[in-house]
C-alpha positions, 0 to 999 in steps of 0.5 A, a space after each residue: 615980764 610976760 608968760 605964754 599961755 602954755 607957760 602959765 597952764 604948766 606952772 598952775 598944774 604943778 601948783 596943784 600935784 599931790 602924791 597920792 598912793 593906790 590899788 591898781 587892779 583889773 576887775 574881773 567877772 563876779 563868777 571869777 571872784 566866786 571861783 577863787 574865793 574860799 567865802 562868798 557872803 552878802 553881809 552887814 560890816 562892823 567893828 572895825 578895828 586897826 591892828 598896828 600904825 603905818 604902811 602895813 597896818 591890818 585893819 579887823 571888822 564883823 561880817 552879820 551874815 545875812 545869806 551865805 554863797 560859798 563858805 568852809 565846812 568849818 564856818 558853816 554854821 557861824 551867824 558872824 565872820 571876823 576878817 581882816 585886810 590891809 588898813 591902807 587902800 595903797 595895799 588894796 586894802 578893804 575898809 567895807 561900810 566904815 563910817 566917816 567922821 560924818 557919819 559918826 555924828 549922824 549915823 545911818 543904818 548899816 547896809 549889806 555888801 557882797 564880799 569873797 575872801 580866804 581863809 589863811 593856814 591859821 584859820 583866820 579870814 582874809 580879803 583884798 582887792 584884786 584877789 577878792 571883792 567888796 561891792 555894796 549890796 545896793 550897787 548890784 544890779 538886778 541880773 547880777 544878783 540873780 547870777 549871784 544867787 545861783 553861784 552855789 550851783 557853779 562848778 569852778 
């Protein structure tokens, strides 16, 4: 019994097709997630911790402020900020900085990331893609940091 080429490209694609679940958001402007944001930090994440198990599991980590942008009268002069997201990436949950199994046996220093969130009714502080952002420090460019830089002196 003889297969077509085409025959045999189907059956080897479905021998490999996993279900997988994501976060589907269109990137916006930085001065966009400023604009919407109640707290813009560049920070050192720690601390990570998971709050239940399953689908909407909340995941908790320490922002170590570094530089402030934008942050709530109340928070202003707090060094360290606790925030949570979604645990699962599928919710657009941010997990920033958290190290790997790797990296827990070879440990690197911790690196600063750029970060926006909100603050909830309770006072607690929140973030998620699409409504905020995460990036690594390092992944930014230079004119973007100096954008950055001047986001204090945005009007929304």
């Amino acid at each position: 019994m003889e297969f077509s080429p085409a025959v045999l490209f189907v059956m080897a694609m479905l021998s490999v097709v996993m279900e997988t679940e994501g976060c589907m958001c269109q990137f916006l402007p930085l001065r966009d997630y400023f604009c919407r944001a109640d707290f813009v930090v560049k920070a050192i994440p720690s601390n990570w911790t998971t709050d239940n198990e399953g689908l909407s599991a909340r995941s908790t980590f320490t922002l170590h402020i570094v530089h402030t942008y934008k942050i709530p009268v109340f928070l202003a002069n707090e060094t360290e900020l606790t925030v949570s997201s979604w645990e699962s990436a599928g919710l657009c949950g941010i997990n920033p900085g958290r190290p790997s199994p790797y990296e827990q046996e070879h440990p690197r220093a911790q690196r600063p990331i750029f970060i926006t969130g909100k603050v909830m009714e309770d006072g607690s502080l929140w973030t998620e893609l699409c409504d905020h952002i995460v990036l690594a420090w390092r992944w930014l460019s230079k004119p973007e940091r100096r954008r950055i830089r001047n986001f204090p002196n945005l009007t929304c």
